[in-house]
N, C-alpha and C positions, 0 to 999 in steps of 0.2 A: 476786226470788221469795221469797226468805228472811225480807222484812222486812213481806211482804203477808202472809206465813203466821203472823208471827208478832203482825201486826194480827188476824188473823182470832180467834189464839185467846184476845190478849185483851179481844176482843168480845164472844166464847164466854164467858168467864168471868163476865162482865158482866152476862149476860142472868140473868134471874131463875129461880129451880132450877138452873142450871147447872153452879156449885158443888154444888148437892146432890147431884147426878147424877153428877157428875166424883168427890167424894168415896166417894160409896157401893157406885159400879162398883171403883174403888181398894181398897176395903175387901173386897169379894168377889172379887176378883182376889187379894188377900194372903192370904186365910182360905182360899181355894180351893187355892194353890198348895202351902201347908203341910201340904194333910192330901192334896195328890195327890200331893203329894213324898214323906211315908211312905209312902204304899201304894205309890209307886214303887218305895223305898228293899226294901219289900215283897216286891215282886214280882220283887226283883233276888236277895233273899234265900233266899225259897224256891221259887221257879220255877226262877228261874237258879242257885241253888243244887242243885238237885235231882241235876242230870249230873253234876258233879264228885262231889256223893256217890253215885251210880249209883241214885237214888232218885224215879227219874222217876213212879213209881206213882201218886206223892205225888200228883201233877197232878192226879187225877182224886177226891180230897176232895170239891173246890171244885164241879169240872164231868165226871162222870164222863164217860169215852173221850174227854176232851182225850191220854192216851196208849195207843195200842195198837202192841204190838211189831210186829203185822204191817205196820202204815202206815208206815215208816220216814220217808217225803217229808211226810205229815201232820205226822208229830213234829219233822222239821226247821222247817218252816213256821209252827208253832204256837213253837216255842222263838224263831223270829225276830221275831214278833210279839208275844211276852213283850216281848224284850230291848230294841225299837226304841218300842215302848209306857211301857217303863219310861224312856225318854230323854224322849220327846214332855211327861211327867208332869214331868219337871225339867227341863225346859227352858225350857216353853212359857211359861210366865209372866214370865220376865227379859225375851224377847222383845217385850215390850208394854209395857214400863216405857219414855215417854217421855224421859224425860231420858238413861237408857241410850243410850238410840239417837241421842240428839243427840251424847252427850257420847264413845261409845267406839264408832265408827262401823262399823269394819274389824272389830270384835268382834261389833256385831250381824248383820255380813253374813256371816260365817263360823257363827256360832252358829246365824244364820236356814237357812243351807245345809244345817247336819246337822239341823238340825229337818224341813225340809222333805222331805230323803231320808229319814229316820226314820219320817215320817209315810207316804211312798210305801210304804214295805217294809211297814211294819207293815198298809198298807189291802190290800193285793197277797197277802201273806203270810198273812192272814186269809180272803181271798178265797180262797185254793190251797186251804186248808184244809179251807174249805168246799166247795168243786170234789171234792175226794177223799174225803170222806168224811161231809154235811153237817153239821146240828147234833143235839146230843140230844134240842131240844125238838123234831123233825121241822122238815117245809115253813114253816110260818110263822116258826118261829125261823131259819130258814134264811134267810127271804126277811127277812126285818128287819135281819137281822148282814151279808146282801152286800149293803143298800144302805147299811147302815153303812160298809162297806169301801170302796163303788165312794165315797160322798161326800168319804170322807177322802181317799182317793187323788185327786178331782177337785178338792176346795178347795187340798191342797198342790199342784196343780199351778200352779193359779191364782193360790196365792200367791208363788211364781217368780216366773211369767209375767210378773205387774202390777210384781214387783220389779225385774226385768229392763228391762224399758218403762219403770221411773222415773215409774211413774202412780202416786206414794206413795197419794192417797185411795184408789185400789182395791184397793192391796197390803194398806195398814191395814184393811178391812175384810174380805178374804179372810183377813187371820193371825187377826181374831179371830174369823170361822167356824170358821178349822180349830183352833183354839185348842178351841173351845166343842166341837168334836166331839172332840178330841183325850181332853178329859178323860171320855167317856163311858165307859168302861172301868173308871174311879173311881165315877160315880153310879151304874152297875149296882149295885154293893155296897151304896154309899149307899141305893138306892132300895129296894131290897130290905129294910135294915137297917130305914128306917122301919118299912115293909108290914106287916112279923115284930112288931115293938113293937107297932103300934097295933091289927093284927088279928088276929095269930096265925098269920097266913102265906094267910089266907084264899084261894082261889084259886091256888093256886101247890102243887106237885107235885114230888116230887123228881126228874121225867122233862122239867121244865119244861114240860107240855102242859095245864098248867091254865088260864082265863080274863085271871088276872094276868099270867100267864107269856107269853101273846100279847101282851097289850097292850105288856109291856115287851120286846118283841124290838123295838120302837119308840120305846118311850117313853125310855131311857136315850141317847138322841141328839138327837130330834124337837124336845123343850122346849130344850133346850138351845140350838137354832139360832134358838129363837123371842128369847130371850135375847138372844144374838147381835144379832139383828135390830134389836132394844129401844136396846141399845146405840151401834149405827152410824147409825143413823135421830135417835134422839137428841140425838146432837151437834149439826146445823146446824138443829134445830127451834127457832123461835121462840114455840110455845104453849108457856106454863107451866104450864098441866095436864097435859100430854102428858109433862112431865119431871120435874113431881113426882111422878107416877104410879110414871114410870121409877125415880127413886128411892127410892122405897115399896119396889116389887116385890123391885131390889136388895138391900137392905138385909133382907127378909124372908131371903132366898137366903141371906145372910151368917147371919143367927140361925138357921137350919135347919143349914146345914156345919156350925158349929161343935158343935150337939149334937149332930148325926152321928158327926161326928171325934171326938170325945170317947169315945164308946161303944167304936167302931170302933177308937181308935188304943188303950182301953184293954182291950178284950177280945179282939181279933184281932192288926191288925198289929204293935203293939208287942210280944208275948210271941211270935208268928212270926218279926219281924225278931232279937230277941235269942236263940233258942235257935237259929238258922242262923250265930251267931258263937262 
Protein backbone atom coordinates (compact mmCIF):
# COMPACT_ATOMS: atom_id res chain seq x y z
CA UNK A 1 0.00 0.00 0.00
CA UNK A 2 2.86 2.23 0.85
CA UNK A 3 4.45 1.93 -2.58
CA UNK A 4 1.00 2.36 -4.62
CA UNK A 5 0.63 5.67 -2.44
CA UNK A 6 3.64 6.68 -3.15
CA UNK A 7 3.18 5.97 -7.14
CA UNK A 8 0.21 7.90 -6.89
CA UNK A 9 1.82 11.10 -5.58
CA UNK A 10 4.29 11.04 -7.99
CA UNK A 11 1.83 10.94 -10.74
CA UNK A 12 0.27 13.81 -8.89
CA UNK A 13 3.24 15.73 -9.24
CA UNK A 14 3.46 15.03 -12.73
CA UNK A 15 0.24 16.11 -14.01
CA UNK A 16 0.39 19.57 -15.27
CA UNK A 17 -0.54 22.56 -12.53
CA UNK A 18 0.00 20.25 -10.04
CA UNK A 19 3.09 21.50 -8.77
CA UNK A 20 1.43 24.83 -8.90
CA UNK A 21 -1.17 23.84 -6.80
CA UNK A 22 0.98 21.84 -4.33
CA UNK A 23 3.36 24.92 -4.21
CA UNK A 24 0.82 27.66 -3.63
CA UNK A 25 -1.56 25.68 -1.20
CA UNK A 26 2.30 25.30 0.90
CA UNK A 27 2.73 28.78 0.51
CA UNK A 28 -0.66 29.89 2.18
CA UNK A 29 -0.44 27.22 4.68
CA UNK A 30 3.20 28.97 5.84
CA UNK A 31 1.90 32.74 5.55
CA UNK A 32 -1.36 31.46 7.34
CA UNK A 33 0.06 29.76 10.14
CA UNK A 34 2.66 32.66 11.06
CA UNK A 35 0.30 35.39 11.37
CA UNK A 36 -2.28 32.74 13.24
CA UNK A 37 0.46 31.85 15.45
CA UNK A 38 0.78 35.58 16.68
CA UNK A 39 -2.62 36.30 17.15
CA UNK A 40 -2.47 32.88 18.98
CA UNK A 41 0.54 33.92 20.81
CA UNK A 42 -2.12 36.98 21.15
CA UNK A 43 -4.71 35.72 22.63
CA UNK A 44 -2.62 33.79 25.09
CA UNK A 45 -1.33 37.02 26.15
CA UNK A 46 -4.09 39.25 26.72
CA UNK A 47 -7.16 37.03 27.11
CA UNK A 48 -5.30 34.54 28.92
CA UNK A 49 -3.34 36.94 30.53
CA UNK A 50 -6.28 39.01 31.76
CA UNK A 51 -7.09 36.38 35.09
CA UNK A 52 -3.92 36.19 36.48
CA UNK A 53 -3.73 40.03 36.34
CA UNK A 54 -7.50 40.11 37.72
CA UNK A 55 -8.20 42.18 34.42
CA UNK A 56 -10.83 40.40 32.86
CA UNK A 57 -12.83 43.69 31.90
CA UNK A 58 -10.27 43.95 29.40
CA UNK A 59 -12.29 41.09 27.49
CA UNK A 60 -14.83 43.23 26.53
CA UNK A 61 -12.62 46.05 24.23
CA UNK A 62 -12.53 43.73 21.58
CA UNK A 63 -16.34 42.25 22.10
CA UNK A 64 -18.30 43.91 24.57
CA UNK A 65 -20.09 41.24 27.38
CA UNK A 66 -17.56 38.67 26.42
CA UNK A 67 -17.30 39.25 30.44
CA UNK A 68 -20.04 39.66 32.89
CA UNK A 69 -19.44 39.03 36.62
CA UNK A 70 -22.89 37.83 36.94
CA UNK A 71 -22.42 34.82 34.27
CA UNK A 72 -19.60 33.11 36.11
CA UNK A 73 -20.17 29.53 33.70
CA UNK A 74 -20.23 32.11 30.63
CA UNK A 75 -16.89 33.52 31.69
CA UNK A 76 -15.38 29.95 32.36
CA UNK A 77 -16.69 28.74 29.00
CA UNK A 78 -15.48 31.69 26.98
CA UNK A 79 -11.91 31.53 28.90
CA UNK A 80 -11.80 27.77 27.64
CA UNK A 81 -12.46 28.67 24.17
CA UNK A 82 -9.81 31.49 24.31
CA UNK A 83 -7.31 28.93 25.53
CA UNK A 84 -8.17 25.68 23.31
CA UNK A 85 -8.46 28.25 20.23
CA UNK A 86 -5.11 29.65 20.95
CA UNK A 87 -3.78 25.76 20.66
CA UNK A 88 -5.91 24.88 17.38
CA UNK A 89 -3.81 28.48 15.94
CA UNK A 90 -0.37 26.67 16.74
CA UNK A 91 -0.89 23.69 16.12
CA UNK A 92 -2.96 23.22 13.26
CA UNK A 93 -0.66 23.74 10.57
CA UNK A 94 2.37 21.30 11.67
CA UNK A 95 -0.33 18.93 11.44
CA UNK A 96 -0.61 19.12 7.56
CA UNK A 97 3.00 19.20 6.97
CA UNK A 98 3.50 15.77 4.91
CA UNK A 99 6.66 14.75 5.53
CA UNK A 100 6.04 15.42 9.36
CA UNK A 101 3.71 12.82 9.36
CA UNK A 102 5.76 10.48 7.43
CA UNK A 103 8.69 11.16 9.07
CA UNK A 104 7.79 11.60 13.24
CA UNK A 105 4.56 9.38 13.18
CA UNK A 106 3.86 8.93 17.00
CA UNK A 107 4.33 12.81 17.14
CA UNK A 108 1.60 13.41 14.62
CA UNK A 109 -0.76 11.09 16.31
CA UNK A 110 -0.29 12.67 19.76
CA UNK A 111 -0.23 16.28 18.51
CA UNK A 112 -3.35 15.21 16.04
CA UNK A 113 -5.18 14.06 19.65
CA UNK A 114 -4.73 17.40 21.55
CA UNK A 115 -5.64 19.24 18.36
CA UNK A 116 -8.67 17.42 18.00
CA UNK A 117 -9.79 17.68 21.81
CA UNK A 118 -8.93 21.30 21.44
CA UNK A 119 -11.07 21.81 18.73
CA UNK A 120 -13.94 19.75 20.54
CA UNK A 121 -13.76 22.15 23.77
CA UNK A 122 -13.23 24.99 22.01
CA UNK A 123 -16.71 24.34 19.41
CA UNK A 124 -18.64 23.06 22.78
CA UNK A 125 -17.26 25.75 24.97
CA UNK A 126 -18.48 28.39 22.53
CA UNK A 127 -21.66 26.78 21.97
CA UNK A 128 -22.20 26.99 26.18
CA UNK A 129 -21.56 30.38 25.82
CA UNK A 130 -23.83 31.02 23.43
CA UNK A 131 -26.58 28.77 25.27
CA UNK A 132 -26.16 31.19 28.36
CA UNK A 133 -26.12 34.14 27.33
CA UNK A 134 -26.10 34.70 23.27
CA UNK A 135 -24.24 37.11 21.07
CA UNK A 136 -23.97 40.91 21.05
CA UNK A 137 -24.78 41.08 17.63
CA UNK A 138 -28.35 39.44 18.71
CA UNK A 139 -30.14 36.11 16.64
CA UNK A 140 -28.31 36.31 13.48
CA UNK A 141 -24.87 36.69 15.13
CA UNK A 142 -25.96 34.03 17.32
CA UNK A 143 -27.14 31.74 14.64
CA UNK A 144 -23.91 32.03 12.53
CA UNK A 145 -21.29 31.64 15.64
CA UNK A 146 -23.44 28.15 16.77
CA UNK A 147 -23.14 26.80 13.37
CA UNK A 148 -19.58 27.82 13.62
CA UNK A 149 -19.33 25.85 16.80
CA UNK A 150 -21.68 22.68 15.95
CA UNK A 151 -19.10 22.50 12.45
CA UNK A 152 -16.02 22.63 14.40
CA UNK A 153 -17.17 20.32 16.90
CA UNK A 154 -18.48 17.84 13.94
CA UNK A 155 -15.37 18.14 11.46
CA UNK A 156 -12.91 17.33 14.82
CA UNK A 157 -14.92 14.50 15.33
CA UNK A 158 -14.71 13.30 11.95
CA UNK A 159 -11.26 13.85 11.85
CA UNK A 160 -10.79 11.08 14.81
CA UNK A 161 -13.17 8.98 13.47
CA UNK A 162 -11.61 8.57 9.71
CA UNK A 163 -8.15 8.47 11.86
CA UNK A 164 -9.18 5.79 13.92
CA UNK A 165 -10.48 3.70 10.72
CA UNK A 166 -7.12 4.22 9.08
CA UNK A 167 -9.16 5.74 5.89
CA UNK A 168 -5.99 8.22 5.77
CA UNK A 169 -7.89 10.04 2.30
CA UNK A 170 -10.98 10.96 4.60
CA UNK A 171 -8.93 11.74 7.70
CA UNK A 172 -6.71 14.12 5.38
CA UNK A 173 -9.53 15.80 4.15
CA UNK A 174 -11.58 16.32 7.41
CA UNK A 175 -8.01 17.82 9.18
CA UNK A 176 -7.93 20.25 6.37
CA UNK A 177 -11.73 21.28 6.94
CA UNK A 178 -11.28 21.64 10.37
CA UNK A 179 -7.96 23.13 9.92
CA UNK A 180 -9.84 25.78 7.46
CA UNK A 181 -12.44 26.46 10.25
CA UNK A 182 -10.15 26.33 12.93
CA UNK A 183 -8.56 29.40 11.82
CA UNK A 184 -11.84 31.41 11.47
CA UNK A 185 -11.39 33.14 14.73
CA UNK A 186 -8.02 34.62 12.94
CA UNK A 187 -9.99 35.90 9.66
CA UNK A 188 -12.67 37.56 11.72
CA UNK A 189 -10.06 40.13 12.71
CA UNK A 190 -8.49 39.74 9.36
CA UNK A 191 -11.87 40.33 7.55
CA UNK A 192 -12.78 43.02 9.44
CA UNK A 193 -9.26 44.60 9.26
CA UNK A 194 -9.81 44.83 5.34
CA UNK A 195 -13.70 46.22 5.63
CA UNK A 196 -12.32 49.32 8.11
CA UNK A 197 -9.22 50.08 5.31
CA UNK A 198 -11.13 50.01 2.30
CA UNK A 199 -14.57 51.52 3.47
CA UNK A 200 -14.51 52.74 6.63
CA UNK A 201 -16.34 50.21 8.41
CA UNK A 202 -19.26 50.65 6.14
CA UNK A 203 -22.13 48.59 7.43
CA UNK A 204 -20.81 47.46 10.70
CA UNK A 205 -21.90 48.99 14.09
CA UNK A 206 -20.22 48.71 17.35
CA UNK A 207 -23.54 46.40 18.54
CA UNK A 208 -22.48 44.25 15.41
CA UNK A 209 -26.21 44.66 14.06
CA UNK A 210 -25.19 46.22 10.98
CA UNK A 211 -25.60 44.68 7.12
CA UNK A 212 -21.71 43.72 7.18
CA UNK A 213 -22.04 42.57 10.65
CA UNK A 214 -24.65 39.69 9.43
CA UNK A 215 -23.06 38.82 6.63
CA UNK A 216 -19.96 38.08 8.62
CA UNK A 217 -21.49 36.09 11.48
CA UNK A 218 -20.98 33.66 8.28
CA UNK A 219 -18.65 34.74 6.25
CA UNK A 220 -15.50 34.36 8.58
CA UNK A 221 -16.01 30.37 8.24
CA UNK A 222 -18.20 29.77 5.08
CA UNK A 223 -15.34 30.88 2.40
CA UNK A 224 -13.08 29.28 4.15
CA UNK A 225 -14.57 25.70 3.83
CA UNK A 226 -14.99 26.66 0.09
CA UNK A 227 -11.16 26.77 0.14
CA UNK A 228 -11.01 23.71 1.87
CA UNK A 229 -12.93 22.24 -0.67
CA UNK A 230 -10.65 23.81 -3.53
CA UNK A 231 -7.97 22.21 -1.99
CA UNK A 232 -9.14 18.46 -1.49
CA UNK A 233 -11.03 18.10 -4.89
CA UNK A 234 -7.79 19.44 -6.37
CA UNK A 235 -5.50 16.97 -5.82
CA UNK A 236 -6.80 13.87 -7.93
CA UNK A 237 -8.20 16.28 -10.68
CA UNK A 238 -6.93 15.70 -13.94
CA UNK A 239 -8.22 19.15 -15.81
CA UNK A 240 -5.47 21.64 -15.80
CA UNK A 241 -7.74 24.65 -15.73
CA UNK A 242 -9.35 23.43 -12.76
CA UNK A 243 -5.79 23.58 -10.93
CA UNK A 244 -4.39 26.40 -12.30
CA UNK A 245 -7.45 28.28 -11.31
CA UNK A 246 -6.79 26.45 -7.91
CA UNK A 247 -3.59 28.04 -7.77
CA UNK A 248 -4.47 31.59 -8.79
CA UNK A 249 -7.00 31.71 -6.18
CA UNK A 250 -4.30 30.36 -3.62
CA UNK A 251 -1.75 32.49 -4.19
CA UNK A 252 -4.07 35.54 -4.23
CA UNK A 253 -5.00 34.28 -0.34
CA UNK A 254 -1.30 34.35 0.39
CA UNK A 255 -0.85 38.18 -0.92
CA UNK A 256 -4.04 39.34 0.90
CA UNK A 257 -2.51 37.42 4.61
CA UNK A 258 0.48 38.82 4.32
CA UNK A 259 -0.88 42.51 4.09
CA UNK A 260 -3.17 41.73 6.54
CA UNK A 261 -0.66 40.46 8.94
CA UNK A 262 1.55 43.21 8.52
CA UNK A 263 -0.99 45.80 9.52
CA UNK A 264 -2.42 43.66 12.06
CA UNK A 265 0.91 42.23 13.71
CA UNK A 266 2.12 45.87 13.56
CA UNK A 267 -0.68 47.78 15.06
CA UNK A 268 -2.46 45.43 17.22
CA UNK A 269 -1.00 42.10 18.16
CA UNK A 270 2.54 42.91 18.37
CA UNK A 271 2.27 46.09 20.89
CA UNK A 272 -0.76 43.61 22.84
CA UNK A 273 1.64 40.55 22.91
CA UNK A 274 4.78 42.81 24.32
CA UNK A 275 3.01 45.08 26.90
CA UNK A 276 1.44 41.56 28.55
CA UNK A 277 5.33 40.59 29.15
Amino acid sequence: MAAVEAIKREKAGRLPGARAVGWSAATLLATSWFSAAVFGLYILAFYGGAAPRGTLADWNHTLPRLYEPATPMATIAMGAHFLTGATLLLLGPVQLLSGARRRYVVAHRWIGRTYVLAAGVAGLAGLSFIAAKGTVGGPIMSAGFALYGTLVTIAAAQTYRYARRRWFDSHRAWAIRLFALAIGSWLYRMDYGFWIAFTGGLGSTQTFTGPFDHVMAFAFYLPNLAVAELVIRSTGRSNTAFRVASAAALTLGTALTLVGSYFFIKGYWGPGILAAI
